[in-house]
GUGU-519737 format. One record per residue (C-alpha): x, y, z. Coordinates in steps of 0.1 Angstrom, whole numbers, padded with zeros to 4 digits, always signed. Last residue first. Layout:
N
XYZ/...
// end
This chain:
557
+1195+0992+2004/+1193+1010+1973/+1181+0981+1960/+1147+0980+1978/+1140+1017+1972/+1147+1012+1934/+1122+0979+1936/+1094+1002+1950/+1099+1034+1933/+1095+1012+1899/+1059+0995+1907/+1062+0957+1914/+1040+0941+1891/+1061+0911+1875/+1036+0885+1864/+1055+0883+1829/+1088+0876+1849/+1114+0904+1843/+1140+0899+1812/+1175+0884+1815/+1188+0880+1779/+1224+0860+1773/+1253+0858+1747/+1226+0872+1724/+1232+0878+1691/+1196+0897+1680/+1169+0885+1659/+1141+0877+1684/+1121+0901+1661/+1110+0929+1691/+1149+0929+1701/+1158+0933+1660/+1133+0961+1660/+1148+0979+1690/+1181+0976+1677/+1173+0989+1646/+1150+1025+1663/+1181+1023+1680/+1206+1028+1658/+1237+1035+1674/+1260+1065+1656/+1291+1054+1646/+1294+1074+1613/+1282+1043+1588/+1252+1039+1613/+1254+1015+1640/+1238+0980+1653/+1244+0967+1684/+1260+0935+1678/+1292+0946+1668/+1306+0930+1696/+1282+0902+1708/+1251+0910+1731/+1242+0912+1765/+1204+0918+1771/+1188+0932+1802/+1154+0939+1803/+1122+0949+1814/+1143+0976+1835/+1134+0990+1865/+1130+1030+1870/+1137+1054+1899/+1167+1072+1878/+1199+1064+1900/+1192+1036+1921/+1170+1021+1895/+1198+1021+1864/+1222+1009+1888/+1200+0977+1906/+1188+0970+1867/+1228+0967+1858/+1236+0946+1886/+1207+0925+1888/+1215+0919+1848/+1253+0910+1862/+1244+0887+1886/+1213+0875+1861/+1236+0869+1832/+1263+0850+1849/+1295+0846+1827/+1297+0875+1804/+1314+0875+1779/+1331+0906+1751/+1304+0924+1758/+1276+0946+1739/+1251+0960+1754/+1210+0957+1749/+1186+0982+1771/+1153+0980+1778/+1127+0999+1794/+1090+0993+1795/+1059+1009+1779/+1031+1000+1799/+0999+0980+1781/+1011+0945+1793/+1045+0952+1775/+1052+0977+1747/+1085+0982+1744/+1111+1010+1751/+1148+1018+1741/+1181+1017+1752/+1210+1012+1734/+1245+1003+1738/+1281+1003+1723/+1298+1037+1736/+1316+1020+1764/+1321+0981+1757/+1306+0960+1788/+1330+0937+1803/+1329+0953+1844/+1296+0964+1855/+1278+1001+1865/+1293+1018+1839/+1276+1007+1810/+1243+1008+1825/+1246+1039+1840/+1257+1059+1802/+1232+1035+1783/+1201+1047+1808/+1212+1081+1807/+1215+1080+1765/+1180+1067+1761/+1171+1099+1779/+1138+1096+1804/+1105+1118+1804/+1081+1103+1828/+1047+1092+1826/+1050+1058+1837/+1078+1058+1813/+1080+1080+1780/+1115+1071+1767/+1135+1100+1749/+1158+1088+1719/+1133+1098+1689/+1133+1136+1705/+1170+1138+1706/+1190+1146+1737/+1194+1168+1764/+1217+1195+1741/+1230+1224+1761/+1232+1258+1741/+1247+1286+1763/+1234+1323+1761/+1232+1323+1796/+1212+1288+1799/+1196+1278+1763/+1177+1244+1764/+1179+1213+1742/+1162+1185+1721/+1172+1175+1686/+1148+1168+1665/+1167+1196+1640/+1138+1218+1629/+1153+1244+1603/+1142+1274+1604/+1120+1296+1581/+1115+1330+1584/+1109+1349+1620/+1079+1375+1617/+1058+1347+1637/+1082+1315+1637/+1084+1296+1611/+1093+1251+1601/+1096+1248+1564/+1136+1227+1569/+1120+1196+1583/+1083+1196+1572/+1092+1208+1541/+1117+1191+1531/+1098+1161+1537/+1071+1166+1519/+1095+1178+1486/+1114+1144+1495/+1135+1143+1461/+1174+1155+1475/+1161+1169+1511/+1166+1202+1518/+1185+1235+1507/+1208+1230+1535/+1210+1255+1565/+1244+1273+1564/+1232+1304+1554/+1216+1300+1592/+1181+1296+1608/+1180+1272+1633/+1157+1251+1658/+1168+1229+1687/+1130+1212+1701/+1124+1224+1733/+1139+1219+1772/+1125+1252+1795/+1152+1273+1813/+1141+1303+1794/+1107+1308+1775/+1097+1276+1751/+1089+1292+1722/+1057+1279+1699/+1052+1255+1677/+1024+1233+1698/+1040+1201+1697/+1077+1203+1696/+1079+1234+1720/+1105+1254+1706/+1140+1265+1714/+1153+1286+1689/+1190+1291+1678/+1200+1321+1650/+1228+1325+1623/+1267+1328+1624/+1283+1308+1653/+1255+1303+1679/+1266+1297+1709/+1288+1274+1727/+1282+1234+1731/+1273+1234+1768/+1278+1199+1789/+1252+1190+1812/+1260+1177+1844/+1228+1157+1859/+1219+1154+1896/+1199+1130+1920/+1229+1126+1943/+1220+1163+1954/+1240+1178+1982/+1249+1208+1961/+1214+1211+1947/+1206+1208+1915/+1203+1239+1894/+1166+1238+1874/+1165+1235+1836/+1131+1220+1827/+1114+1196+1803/+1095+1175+1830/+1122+1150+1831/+1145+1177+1837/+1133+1184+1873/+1140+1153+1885/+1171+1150+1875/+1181+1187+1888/+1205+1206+1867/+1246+1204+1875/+1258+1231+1850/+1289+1226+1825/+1310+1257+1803/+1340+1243+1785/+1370+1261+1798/+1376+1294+1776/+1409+1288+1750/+1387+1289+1721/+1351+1303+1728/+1327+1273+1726/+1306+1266+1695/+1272+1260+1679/+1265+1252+1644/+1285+1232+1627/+1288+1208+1596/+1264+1216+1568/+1232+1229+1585/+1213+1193+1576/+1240+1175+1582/+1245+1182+1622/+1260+1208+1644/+1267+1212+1682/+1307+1219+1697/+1324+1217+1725/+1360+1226+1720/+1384+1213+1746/+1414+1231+1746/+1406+1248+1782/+1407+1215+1794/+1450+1215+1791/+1469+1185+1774/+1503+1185+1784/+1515+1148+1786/+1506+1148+1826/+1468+1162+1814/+1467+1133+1792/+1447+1108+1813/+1430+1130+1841/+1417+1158+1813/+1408+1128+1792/+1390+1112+1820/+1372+1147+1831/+1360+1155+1792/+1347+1119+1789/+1327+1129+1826/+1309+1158+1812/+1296+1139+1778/+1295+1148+1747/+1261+1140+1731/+1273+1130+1693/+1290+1147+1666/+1311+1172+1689/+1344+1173+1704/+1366+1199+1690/+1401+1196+1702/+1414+1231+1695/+1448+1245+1712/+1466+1215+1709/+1509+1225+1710/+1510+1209+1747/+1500+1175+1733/+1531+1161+1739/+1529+1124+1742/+1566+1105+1751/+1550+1082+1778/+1515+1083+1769/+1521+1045+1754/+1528+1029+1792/+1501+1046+1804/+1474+1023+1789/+1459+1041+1759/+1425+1025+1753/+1404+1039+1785/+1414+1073+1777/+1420+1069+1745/+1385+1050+1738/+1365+1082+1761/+1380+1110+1737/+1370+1091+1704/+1331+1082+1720/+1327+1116+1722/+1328+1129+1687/+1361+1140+1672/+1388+1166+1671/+1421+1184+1659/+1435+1216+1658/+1470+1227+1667/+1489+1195+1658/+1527+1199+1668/+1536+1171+1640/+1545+1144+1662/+1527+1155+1691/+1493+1150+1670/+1502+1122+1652/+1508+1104+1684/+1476+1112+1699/+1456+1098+1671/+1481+1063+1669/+1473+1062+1702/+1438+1050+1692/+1449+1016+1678/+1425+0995+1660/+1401+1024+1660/+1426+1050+1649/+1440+1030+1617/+1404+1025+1606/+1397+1059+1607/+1425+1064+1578/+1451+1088+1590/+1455+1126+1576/+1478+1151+1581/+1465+1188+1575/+1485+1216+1562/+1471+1251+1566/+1456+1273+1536/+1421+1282+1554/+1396+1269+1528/+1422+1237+1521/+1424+1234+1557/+1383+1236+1559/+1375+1214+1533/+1393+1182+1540/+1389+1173+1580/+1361+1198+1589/+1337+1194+1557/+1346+1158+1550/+1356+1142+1587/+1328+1161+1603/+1299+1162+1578/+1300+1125+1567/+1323+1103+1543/+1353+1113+1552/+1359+1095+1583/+1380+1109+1610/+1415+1108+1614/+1423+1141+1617/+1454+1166+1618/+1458+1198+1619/+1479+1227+1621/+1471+1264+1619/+1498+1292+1616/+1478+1295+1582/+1450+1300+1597/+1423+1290+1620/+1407+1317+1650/+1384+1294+1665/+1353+1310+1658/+1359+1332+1621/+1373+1295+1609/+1337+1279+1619/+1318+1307+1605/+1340+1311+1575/+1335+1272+1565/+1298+1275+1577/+1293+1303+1545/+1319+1287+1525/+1300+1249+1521/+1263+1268+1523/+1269+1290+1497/+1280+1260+1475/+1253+1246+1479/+1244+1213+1501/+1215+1193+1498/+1208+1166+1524/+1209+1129+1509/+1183+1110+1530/+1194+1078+1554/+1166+1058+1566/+1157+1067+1602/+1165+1074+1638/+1207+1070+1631/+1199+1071+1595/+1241+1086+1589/+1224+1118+1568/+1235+1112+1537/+1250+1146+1522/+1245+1155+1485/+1271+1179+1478/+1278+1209+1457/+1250+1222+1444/+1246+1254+1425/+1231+1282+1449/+1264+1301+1454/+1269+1304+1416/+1282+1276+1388/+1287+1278+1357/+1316+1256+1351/+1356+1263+1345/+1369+1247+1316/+1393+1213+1323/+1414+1204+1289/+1449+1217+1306/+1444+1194+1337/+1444+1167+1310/+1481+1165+1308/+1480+1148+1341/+1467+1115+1320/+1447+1098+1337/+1448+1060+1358/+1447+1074+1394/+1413+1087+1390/+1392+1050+1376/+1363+1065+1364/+1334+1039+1360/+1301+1052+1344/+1273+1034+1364/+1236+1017+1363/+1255+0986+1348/+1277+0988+1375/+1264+0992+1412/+1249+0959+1421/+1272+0942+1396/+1302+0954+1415/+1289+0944+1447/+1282+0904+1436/+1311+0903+1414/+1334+0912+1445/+1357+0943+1445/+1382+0951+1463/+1408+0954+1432/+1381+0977+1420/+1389+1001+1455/+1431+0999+1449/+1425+1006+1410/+1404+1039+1419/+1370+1045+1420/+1350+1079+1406/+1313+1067+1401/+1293+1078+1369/+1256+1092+1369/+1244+1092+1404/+1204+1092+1405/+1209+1099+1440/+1184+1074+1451/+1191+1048+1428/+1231+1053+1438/+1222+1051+1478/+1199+1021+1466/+1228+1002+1451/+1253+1012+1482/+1228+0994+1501/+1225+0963+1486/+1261+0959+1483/+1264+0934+1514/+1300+0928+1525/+1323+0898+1509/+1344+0915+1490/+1342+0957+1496/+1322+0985+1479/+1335+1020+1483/+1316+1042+1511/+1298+1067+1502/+1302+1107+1492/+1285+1124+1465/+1298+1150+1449/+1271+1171+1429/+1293+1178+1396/+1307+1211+1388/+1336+1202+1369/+1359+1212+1401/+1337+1202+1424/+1341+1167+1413/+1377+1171+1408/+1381+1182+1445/+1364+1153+1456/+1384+1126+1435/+1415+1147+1447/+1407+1141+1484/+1395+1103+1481/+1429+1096+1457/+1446+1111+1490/+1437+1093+1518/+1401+1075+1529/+1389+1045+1505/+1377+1058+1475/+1338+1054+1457/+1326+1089+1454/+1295+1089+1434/+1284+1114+1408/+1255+1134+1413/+1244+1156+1377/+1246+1198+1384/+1268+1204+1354/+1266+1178+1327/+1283+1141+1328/+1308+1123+1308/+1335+1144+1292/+1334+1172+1323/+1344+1140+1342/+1377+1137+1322/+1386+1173+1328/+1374+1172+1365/+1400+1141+1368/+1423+1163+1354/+1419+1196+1370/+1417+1174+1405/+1451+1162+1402/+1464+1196+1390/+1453+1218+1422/+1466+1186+1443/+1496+1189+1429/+1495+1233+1441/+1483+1220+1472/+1511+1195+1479/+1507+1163+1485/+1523+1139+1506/+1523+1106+1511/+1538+1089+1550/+1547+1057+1563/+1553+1061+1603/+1523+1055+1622/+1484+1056+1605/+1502+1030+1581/+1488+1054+1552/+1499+1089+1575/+1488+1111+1548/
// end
């Protein structure tokens, strides 16, 4: 464990980490039964990894959150731990230290405290093995509520090893393996890829708290040449902050010849992230083939989809036009109106559907449909939402079983899975299909003081016409309507649509899940409410009538 994220390092060994989680499974084997949810309250490093491992290790239902912290709003920690029905908590003395009455009383009374770095190591002797089998759960998941409230996905033992091997069996992790990762671990990727899957395949990983990365995301790049990291990833939005972040003065001395896997998945990636990092850190030996598109979510335990290691990620150029009515069509060479879709593999161990959303049924090739699996690796459901579980993990297909519906939206090219988006995130203007994410990716880039990765588009309901908005965040900006003419004069040129509005907003002011994930079912609320920070809102007169083909011809001029 990197704990300055630079030069102080911890160790553990997995033979000490063996013990440390034998005694805190002993002393949890004291106080709850087999099968009963018990809260992980540790900031990320190695009290997190052991309090994990101990849980498992008396048979508990490991439940990861985030620890409570002085001055930030418990509330929602206390409804996670209602919702779980969590019995004890495992802390340790650095996270109580944190602790403000107001978030340890939310939490408390309903709690049995177990501080891990205070046992005995003795204890390790008093742990017996629990009954468990491959349907016994092992961790309730919350989902990161990026379109909704956040639901605890049930994950079984079966499910942890089953995607474990998959993911191993697909890019070739060993022993010879190295890693490092400084992703949260809290949710699917940082948890399941960062803490489970070296301890599955017996390889040493260095860890660095997330918060370490985002102040300075070097630091990522840096651990990687200094231990000769072979595998190491993160969504998108990581790949696009070091290549704007790292100024070339702090690549000299990178040597990221020895990464063979950076997996990029979590979030849409995006073709022109892969192109930046490719331009940035190509000179310190970074090669594209390393880049590991990927496609998974909670719900099917970490991964599902993935590229070929050491095979050049796989993009097509599809017609704009053509997309918006739910179909994959090449664009043409000359094309300005054109799309590059990233592929995120195939299928790792199980099956992918596309399927119309409405009707059930299978969209035939080239056609855009809901992203269906079937897997060992799907989850057993929702922890208490029978309905729900249902409706989300019940979905068949004639003779087919049961498959898990994700929301997301995608096609299947050549075997290739390319994700267009999710169904929440798709914008139904004047009758046309648009991606929340296209409207972000053009507004962002079309002015200077915008934050990359920190917008969202939505629609509203205005004279009986759903209109687009989108709300970014910048640091200042100095004339609103210069730089809202800009933005609206991009976001027309490109997709033939003006925006209703253009708001600029404070960092952090576009809200995000836990994982990073924009919330914009949030924002759009807070827009609706008058309740955002706005530096400034420029928003269309109420009379305005000019259709959006007109004004996209006029400023294309």
């Amino acid at each position: 464990m990197l704990v300055d994220g630079e030069q102080v390092e911890e160790h553990v060994t997995y033979g000490e980490l063996d013990g440390r989680a034998r005694s805190i499974a002993a002393r949890l084997q004291e106080l709850v039964r087999p099968g009963e949810p018990v809260l992980l309250l540790q900031a990320p490093g190695l009290d997190y990894v052991a309090a994990l491992f101990g849980c498992l290790f008396a048979g508990a239902v490991a439940v990861p959150a985030y620890p409570p912290r002085k001055n930030r709003a418990a509330a929602g920690l206390a409804a996670l731990a209602a919702d779980a029905g969590a019995a004890a908590a495992l802390v340790s003395r650095e996270v109580v230290a944190r602790l403000d009455d107001a978030a340890e009383a939310s939490v408390a009374p309903v709690l049995q405290w177990v501080v891990t770095d205070d046992g005995d190591p003795a204890s390790a002797d008093e742990w017996r093995e629990p009954p468990l089998d491959g349907l016994s759960l092992a961790l309730l998941q919350y989902t990161s509520g990026s379109t909704g409230s956040p639901r605890g996905v049930m994950l079984t033992h079966a499910n942890l090893l089953h995607n474990l091997t998959a993911f191993h069996d697909a890019h070739g992790s060993g022993r010879h393996t190295r890693g490092v990762s400084w992703l949260p671990p809290y949710h699917d990727m940082g948890l399941i890829g960062g803490l489970l899957s070296p301890v599955y395949g017996g390889f040493p990983m260095v860890l660095m708290s997330p918060f370490a990365f985002m102040e300075r995301p070097g630091r990522w790049l840096r651990a990687i040449t200094r231990y000769s990291a072979t595998l190491s990833g993160g969504p998108n939005f990581a790949y696009d902050l070091c290549a704007r972040k790292v100024v070339p003065e702090e690549r000299v001395g990178l040597d990221l010849r020895s990464w063979t896997v950076a997996v990029n998945g979590a979030e849409p990636i995006r073709a022109e992230t892969l192109e930046r990092f490719v331009a940035a850190f190509g000179p310190c030996g970074f090669r594209r083939k390393a880049f590991y598109p990927s496609y998974g979510l909670a719900e099917a335990t970490l991964v599902a989809t993935g590229g070929h290691p050491s095979a050049e990620p796989v993009t097509i150029r599809v017609d704009a036009a053509a997309l918006e009515r739910n179909e994959i069509v090449a664009a043409d060479p000359e094309s300005r109106s054109a799309r590059t879709l990233v592929g995120c593999g195939r299928p790792l161990a199980g099956r992918v559907a596309i399927v119309d959303p409405e009707s059930g049924q299978p969209c035939p090739s080239g056609r855009v449909g809901e992203i269906w699996l079937q897997s060992s690796s799907v989850a057993a459901g929702y922890w208490k939402r029978a309905e729900e579980t249902e409706r989300t993990f019940g979905a068949t297909l004639a003779g087919s079983g049961s498959f898990l519906r994700t929301g997301d939206l995608g096609a299947v090219s050549d075997g290739e899975l390319f994700v267009t988006g999710r169904i929440k995130d798709v914008l139904v203007v004047d009758g046309r299909n648009l991606y929340a994410g296209d409207i972000e990716l053009l507004a962002e880039v079309s002015v200077a003081g915008v934050r990359r990765g920190c917008s969202a588009a939505f629609a509203v309901e205005v004279g009986g016409r759903e209109r687009p908005v989108v709300v970014l965040e910048a640091e200042a900006v100095t004339d609103i309507a210069g730089t809202a003419y800009a933005v609206r004069r991009a976001v027309a040129k490109e997709l033939g649509v003006t925006l209703h509005s253009v708001v600029f907003v404070r960092p952090g002011g576009v809200q995000k899940t836990s994982s990073g994930k924009v919330r914009r079912p949030d924002c759009r609320a807070a827009y609706i409410d008058g309740l955002l920070d706005a530096l400034g809102i420029w928003q269309e007169p109420v009379d305005a009538a000019a259709p959006p083909a007109a004004e996209a011809a006029a400023d294309s001029t």
